[in-house]
N, C-alpha and C positions, 0 to 999 in steps of 0.2 A: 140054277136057282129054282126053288120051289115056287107054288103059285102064293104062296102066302110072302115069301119074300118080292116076288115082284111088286103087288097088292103092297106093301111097306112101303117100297121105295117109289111105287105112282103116287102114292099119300103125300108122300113127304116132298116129294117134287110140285104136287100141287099147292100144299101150304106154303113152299118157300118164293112160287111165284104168285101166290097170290099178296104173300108180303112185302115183295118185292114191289107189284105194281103199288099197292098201299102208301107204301112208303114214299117211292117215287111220287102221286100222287099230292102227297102231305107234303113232301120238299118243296114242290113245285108252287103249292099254293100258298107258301110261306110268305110274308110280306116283309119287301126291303126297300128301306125308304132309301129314296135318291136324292142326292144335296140339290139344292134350288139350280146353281152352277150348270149343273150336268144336265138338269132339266130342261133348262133355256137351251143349251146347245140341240140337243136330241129331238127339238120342237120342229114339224115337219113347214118346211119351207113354203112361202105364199104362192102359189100360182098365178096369180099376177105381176102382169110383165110391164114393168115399168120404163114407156118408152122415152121421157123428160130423159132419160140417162144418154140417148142413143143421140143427141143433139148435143150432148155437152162434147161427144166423144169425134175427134176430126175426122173427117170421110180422107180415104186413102190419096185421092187426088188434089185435097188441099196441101199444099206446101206446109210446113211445120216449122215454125219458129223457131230460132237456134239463140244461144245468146252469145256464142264466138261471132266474130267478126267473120267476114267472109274474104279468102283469099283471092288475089288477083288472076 
């Protein structure tokens, strides 16, 4: 290849990456709205640790209520 055809094909390699990131770019900064649904799910969870839960919950050493009868 001549220097003139290298010089062609740098050119052309640089325009198609530069529209390339362009493009990319412009995709990415496209706006998509998200149903309200999906939103609520996606919503980053509380960090508060709610211990009222951990009293409702039976500690391992209490016996546990059964509603069979209990065999002889």
């Amino acid at each position: 290849m001549t220097r003139k055809g290298w010089l062609i094909a740098t050119i052309l390699t640089f325009i198609t990456i530069c529209a390339w990131v362009i493009f990319d770019i412009l995709h990415t900064r496209s706006k998509v709205e998200i149903p309200a649904k999906t939103q609520e799910a996606i919503e980053p969870i509380s960090p508060e640790f709610n211990t009222r839960v951990l009293d409702l919950v039976p500690s391992p050493s209490e016996p546990q209520a059964t509603s069979s009868a209990s065999k002889p």
